[in-house]
C-alpha positions as CSV (number, residue, x, y, z in Angstrom):
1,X,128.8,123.3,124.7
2,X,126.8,122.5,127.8
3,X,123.6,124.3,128.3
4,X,121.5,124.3,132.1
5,X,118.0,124.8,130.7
6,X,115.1,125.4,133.2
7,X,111.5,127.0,132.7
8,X,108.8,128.2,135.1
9,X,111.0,129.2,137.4
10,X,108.0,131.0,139.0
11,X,109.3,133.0,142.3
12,X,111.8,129.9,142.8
13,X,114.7,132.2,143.9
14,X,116.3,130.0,146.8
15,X,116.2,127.6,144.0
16,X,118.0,129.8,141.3
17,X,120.6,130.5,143.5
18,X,121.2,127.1,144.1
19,X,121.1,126.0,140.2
20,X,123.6,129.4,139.5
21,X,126.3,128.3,142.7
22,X,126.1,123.9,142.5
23,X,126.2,123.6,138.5
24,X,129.0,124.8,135.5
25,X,127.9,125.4,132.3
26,X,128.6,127.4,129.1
27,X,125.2,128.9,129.1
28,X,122.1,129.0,131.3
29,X,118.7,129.0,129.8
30,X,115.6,130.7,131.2
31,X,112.6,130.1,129.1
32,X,109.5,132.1,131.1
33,X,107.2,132.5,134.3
34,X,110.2,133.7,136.1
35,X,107.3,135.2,138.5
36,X,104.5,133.1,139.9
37,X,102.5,136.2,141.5
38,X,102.7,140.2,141.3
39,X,101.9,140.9,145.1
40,X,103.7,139.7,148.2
41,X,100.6,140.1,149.8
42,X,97.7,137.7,148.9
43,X,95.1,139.6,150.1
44,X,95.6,142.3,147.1
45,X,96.4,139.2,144.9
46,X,92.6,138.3,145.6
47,X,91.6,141.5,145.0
48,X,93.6,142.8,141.6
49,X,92.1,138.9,140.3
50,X,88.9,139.7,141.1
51,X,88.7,143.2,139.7
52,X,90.7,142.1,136.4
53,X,88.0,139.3,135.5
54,X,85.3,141.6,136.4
55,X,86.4,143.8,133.7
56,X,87.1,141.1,131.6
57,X,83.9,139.8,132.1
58,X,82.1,143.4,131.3
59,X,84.2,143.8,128.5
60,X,83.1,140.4,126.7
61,X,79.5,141.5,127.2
62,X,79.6,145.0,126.2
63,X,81.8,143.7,123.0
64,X,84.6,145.8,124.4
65,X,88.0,145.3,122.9
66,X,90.2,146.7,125.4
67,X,92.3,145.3,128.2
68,X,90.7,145.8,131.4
69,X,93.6,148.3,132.3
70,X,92.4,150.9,129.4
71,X,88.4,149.9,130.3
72,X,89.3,151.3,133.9
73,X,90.8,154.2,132.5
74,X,87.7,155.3,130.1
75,X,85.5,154.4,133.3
76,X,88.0,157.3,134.8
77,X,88.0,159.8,132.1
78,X,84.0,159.5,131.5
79,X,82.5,159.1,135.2
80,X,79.1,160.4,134.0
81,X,78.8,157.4,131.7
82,X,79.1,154.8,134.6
83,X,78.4,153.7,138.2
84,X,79.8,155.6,141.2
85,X,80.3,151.5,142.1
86,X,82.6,150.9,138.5
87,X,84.5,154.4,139.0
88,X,85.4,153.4,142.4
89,X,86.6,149.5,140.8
90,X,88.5,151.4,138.2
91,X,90.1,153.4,140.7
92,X,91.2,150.3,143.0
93,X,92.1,148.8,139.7
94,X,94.5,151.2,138.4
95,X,96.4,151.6,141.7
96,X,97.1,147.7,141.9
97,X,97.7,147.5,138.9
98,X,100.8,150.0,139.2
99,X,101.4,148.5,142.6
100,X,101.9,145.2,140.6
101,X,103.9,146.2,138.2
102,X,106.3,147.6,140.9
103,X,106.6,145.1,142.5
104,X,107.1,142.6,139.4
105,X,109.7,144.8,138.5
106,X,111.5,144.3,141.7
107,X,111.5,141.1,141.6
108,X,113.1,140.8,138.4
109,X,115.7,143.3,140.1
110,X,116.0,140.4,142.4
111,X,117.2,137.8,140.0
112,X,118.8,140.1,138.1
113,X,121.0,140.6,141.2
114,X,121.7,137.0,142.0
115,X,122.3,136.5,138.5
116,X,125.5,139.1,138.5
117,X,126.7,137.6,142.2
118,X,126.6,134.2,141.2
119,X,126.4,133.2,137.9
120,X,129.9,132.6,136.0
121,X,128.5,132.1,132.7
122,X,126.2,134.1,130.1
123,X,122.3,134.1,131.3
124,X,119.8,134.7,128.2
125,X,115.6,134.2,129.6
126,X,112.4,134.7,127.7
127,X,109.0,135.9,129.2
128,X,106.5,133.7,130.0
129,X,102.4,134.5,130.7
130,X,103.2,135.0,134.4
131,X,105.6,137.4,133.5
132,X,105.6,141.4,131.9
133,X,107.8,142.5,129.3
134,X,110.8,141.9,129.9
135,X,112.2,145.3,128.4
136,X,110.7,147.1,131.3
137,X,112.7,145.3,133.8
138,X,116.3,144.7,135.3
139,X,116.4,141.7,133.0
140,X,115.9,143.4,129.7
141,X,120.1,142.7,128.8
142,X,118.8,139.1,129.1
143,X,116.2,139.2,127.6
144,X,116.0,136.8,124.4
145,X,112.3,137.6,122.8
146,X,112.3,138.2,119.5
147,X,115.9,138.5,119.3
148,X,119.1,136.6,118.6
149,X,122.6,135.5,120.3
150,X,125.3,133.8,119.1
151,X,127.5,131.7,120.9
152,X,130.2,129.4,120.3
153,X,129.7,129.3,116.7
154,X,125.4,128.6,117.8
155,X,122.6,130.5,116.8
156,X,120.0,130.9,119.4
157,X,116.8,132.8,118.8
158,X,113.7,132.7,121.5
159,X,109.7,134.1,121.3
160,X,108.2,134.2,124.9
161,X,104.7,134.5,126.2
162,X,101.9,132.5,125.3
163,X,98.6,132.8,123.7
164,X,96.2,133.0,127.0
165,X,95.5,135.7,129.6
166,X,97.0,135.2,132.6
167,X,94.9,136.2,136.1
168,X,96.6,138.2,138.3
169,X,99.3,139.7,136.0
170,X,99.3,143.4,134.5
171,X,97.9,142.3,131.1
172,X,98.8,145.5,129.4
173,X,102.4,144.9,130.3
174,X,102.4,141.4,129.5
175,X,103.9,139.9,126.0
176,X,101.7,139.3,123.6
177,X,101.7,136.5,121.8
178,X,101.5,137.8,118.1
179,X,99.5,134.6,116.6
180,X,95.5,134.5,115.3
181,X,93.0,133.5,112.4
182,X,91.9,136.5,110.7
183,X,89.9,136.5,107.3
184,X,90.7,132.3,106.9
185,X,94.2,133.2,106.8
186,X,96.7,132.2,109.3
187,X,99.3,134.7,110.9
188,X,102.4,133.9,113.2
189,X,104.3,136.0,114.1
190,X,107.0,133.4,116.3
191,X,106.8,131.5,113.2
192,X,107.8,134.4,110.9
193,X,110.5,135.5,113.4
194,X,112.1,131.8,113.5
195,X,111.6,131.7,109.3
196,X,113.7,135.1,109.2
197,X,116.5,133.6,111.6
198,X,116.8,130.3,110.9
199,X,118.7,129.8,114.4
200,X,120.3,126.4,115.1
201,X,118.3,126.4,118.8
202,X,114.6,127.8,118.8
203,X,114.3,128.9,122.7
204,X,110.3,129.6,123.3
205,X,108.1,129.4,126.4
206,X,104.8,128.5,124.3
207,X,105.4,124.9,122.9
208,X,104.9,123.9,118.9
209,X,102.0,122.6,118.5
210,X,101.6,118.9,118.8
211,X,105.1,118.8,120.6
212,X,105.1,118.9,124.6
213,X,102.1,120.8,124.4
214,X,99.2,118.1,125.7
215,X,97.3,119.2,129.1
216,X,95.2,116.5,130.4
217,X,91.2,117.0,129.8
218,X,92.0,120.1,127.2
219,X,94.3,118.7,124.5
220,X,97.1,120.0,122.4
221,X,97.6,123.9,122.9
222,X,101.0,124.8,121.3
223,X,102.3,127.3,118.7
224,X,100.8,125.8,115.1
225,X,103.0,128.7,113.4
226,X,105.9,127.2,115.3
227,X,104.9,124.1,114.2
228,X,104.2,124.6,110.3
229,X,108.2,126.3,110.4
230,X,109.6,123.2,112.1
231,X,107.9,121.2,109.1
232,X,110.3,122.4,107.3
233,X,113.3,123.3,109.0
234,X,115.4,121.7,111.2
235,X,117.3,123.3,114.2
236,X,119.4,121.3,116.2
237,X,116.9,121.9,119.7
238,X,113.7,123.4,120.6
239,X,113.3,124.2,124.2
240,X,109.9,124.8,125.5
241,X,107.8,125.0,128.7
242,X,104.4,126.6,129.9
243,X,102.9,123.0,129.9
244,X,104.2,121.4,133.2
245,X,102.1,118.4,131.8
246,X,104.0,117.1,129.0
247,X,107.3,116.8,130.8
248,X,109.3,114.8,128.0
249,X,111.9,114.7,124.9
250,X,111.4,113.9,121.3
251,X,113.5,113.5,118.3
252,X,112.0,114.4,115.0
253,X,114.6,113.8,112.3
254,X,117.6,115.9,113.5
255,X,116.0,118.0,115.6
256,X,115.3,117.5,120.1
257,X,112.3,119.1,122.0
258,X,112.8,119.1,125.2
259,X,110.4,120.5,128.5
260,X,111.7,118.9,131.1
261,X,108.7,120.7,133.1
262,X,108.4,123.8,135.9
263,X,111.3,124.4,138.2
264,X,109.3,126.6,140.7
265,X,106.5,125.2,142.2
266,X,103.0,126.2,141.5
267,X,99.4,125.8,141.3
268,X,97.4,124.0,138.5
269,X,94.8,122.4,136.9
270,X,96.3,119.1,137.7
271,X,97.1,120.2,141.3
272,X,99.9,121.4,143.5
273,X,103.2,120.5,141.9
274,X,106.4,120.6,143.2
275,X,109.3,121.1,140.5
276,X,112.9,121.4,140.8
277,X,113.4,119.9,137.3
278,X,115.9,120.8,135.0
279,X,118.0,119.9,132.1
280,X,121.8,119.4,131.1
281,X,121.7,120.0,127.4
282,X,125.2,118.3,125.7
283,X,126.2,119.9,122.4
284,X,128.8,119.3,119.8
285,X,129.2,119.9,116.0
286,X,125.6,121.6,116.2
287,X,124.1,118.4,117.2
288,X,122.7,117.3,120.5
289,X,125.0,114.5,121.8
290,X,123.4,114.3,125.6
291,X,120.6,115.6,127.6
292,X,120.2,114.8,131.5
293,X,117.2,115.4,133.7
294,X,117.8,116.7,137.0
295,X,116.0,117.4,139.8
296,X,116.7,119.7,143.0
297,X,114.8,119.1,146.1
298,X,115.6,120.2,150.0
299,X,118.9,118.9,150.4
300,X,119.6,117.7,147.0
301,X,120.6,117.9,143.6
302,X,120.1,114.5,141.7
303,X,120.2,113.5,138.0
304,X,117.6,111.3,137.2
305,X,118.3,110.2,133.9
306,X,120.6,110.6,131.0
307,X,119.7,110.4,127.3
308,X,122.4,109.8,124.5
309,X,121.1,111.0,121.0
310,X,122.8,108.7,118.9
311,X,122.5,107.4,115.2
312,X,119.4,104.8,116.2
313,X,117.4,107.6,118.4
314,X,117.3,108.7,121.9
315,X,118.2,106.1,124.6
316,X,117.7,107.0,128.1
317,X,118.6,105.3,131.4
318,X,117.7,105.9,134.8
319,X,120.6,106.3,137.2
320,X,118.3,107.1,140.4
321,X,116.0,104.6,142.2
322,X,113.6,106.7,143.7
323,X,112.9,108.9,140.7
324,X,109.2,109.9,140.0
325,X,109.8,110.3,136.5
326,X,109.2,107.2,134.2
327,X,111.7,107.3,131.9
328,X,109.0,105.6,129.5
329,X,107.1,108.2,129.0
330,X,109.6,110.7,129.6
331,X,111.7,109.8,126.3
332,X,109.0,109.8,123.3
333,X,109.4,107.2,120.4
């Protein structure tokens, strides 16, 4: 089986099409931030930012537990209680907050359209933070949280989402990412779901702890539910993203983690970055035999490295001169 895996994918449709008509594969994985912002217009993208961590930042001092959609609504429903100022906030905050969501959802209509035009093989795709639930959109056939799909004799089961709040997104239509400390007991929902399934490729957006999860200056910020069922199980490949950062591949016993970082470009905390990366995943007898690392720029499509998974570990080799990815660093001892 050959798998064409890419994550934050965010708004990169000129770049989807191109992955979807220049490559063949069995499968095509999409594993979150399929969308990068909710407006086309970046004046209300200011705006709906600005009035969503206002509310989040009255919330957290009034020790109110609501997302700041429901806040704007009790501002709305109780007008006595609060500011003509607020009321008029909540008003503006409802109506781009629907605006969003209408307009996330067409995107996603977008994709789901260039998906049907061009793509020859079966497309599965989580939700990421940047994303709503997919269940709400044209993708929701596609849609592989909390559910399974089986495939050439594979099990593949994926948990999207991530455990942060994402500006700019409708929050209360966003997936949430069922995983806390309560009463010194830890609950997990992604790792329950995966313990239940037991699928032979675990397809999440939010990485396992201590695995491709490291952003510079912060530290490790993966799944640790994910993590403790990975202990002690085994799949054949874990496929993560979220953390552009820790682009790389590992091999723990039998099983390969693999972010091979954003396809869309975007914004962060470590500055502008470009993507265009994504990954060829090789599969036989439930085992990971091959995984290349390709990039797609203006003009091009070039693979960067391959990495064979053989009986001594992964061993990787770089088959373009100018790449910007050390292969080093990029394949983990």
């Amino acid at each position: 089986m050959k798998i064409i895996y890419l994550t934050d994918i965010h708004d990169g449709l000129p770049g989807l099409k191109r992955i979807l008509t220049e490559t063949e594969a069995d499968l095509y994985l999409f594993s979150g931030d399929i969308i990068y912002k909710a407006f086309f217009n970046e004046n209300r993208i200011i705006d709906f930012c600005g009035l969503q961590e206002d509310f989040y930042a009255m919330m957290n001092s009034g020790n109110e537990e609501l997302k700041p959609f429901d806040f704007a609504t009790k501002i709305i429903r109780f007008p006595n209680k609060y500011t003509k100022e607020l009321f008029d906030k909540a008003i503006q905050y409802r109506d781009l907050f629907q605006r969003a969501a209408k307009t996330m959802k067409e995107k996603y209509a977008l994709i789901e359209a260039l998906i049907q035009k061009y793509s020859k093989s079966p497309v599965l795709t989580l939700p990421g933070n940047y994303d709503i639930d997919l269940q709400y959109t044209a993708l929701y056939e596609r849609d592989l949280h909390r559910k399974s799909f089986d495939l050439l004799g594979l099990k593949f089961s994926g948990y999207g989402g991530a455990p942060i709040p994402t500006s700019g997104i409708p929050e209360k239509l966003a997936v949430v990412f069922h995983e806390y400390l309560k009463n010194g007991k830890n609950y997990s929902e992604p790792g329950d779901f995966f313990e239940e399934e037991k699928p032979d490729i675990c397809v999440i957006h939010n990485p396992a702890y201590g695995y491709l999860d490291k952003i510079p200056g912060i530290g490790h910020v993966g799944s640790q539910g994910i993590r403790n069922y990975l202990e002690d199980n085994e799949p054949a490949l874990v496929v993560s993203g979220h953390v552009h950062e820790d682009q790389g591949i590992i091999r723990k016993k039998n099983t390969i983690f693999l972010n091979p970082s954003n396809f869309g470009a975007v914004d962060s905390i470590a500055g502008f970055q470009y993507g265009g990366y994504y990954a060829e995943v090789l599969i036989e007898n439930k085992r990971v035999r091959q995984v290349n690392l390709n990039r797609m720029r203006e003009g091009e499509n070039i693979c960067l490295m391959n990495i064979s998974n053989d009986e001594e570990g992964l061993v990787g080799k770089n088959l373009h001169p100018d790449s910007d990815v050390d292969i080093e660093s990029f394949v983990r001892k």
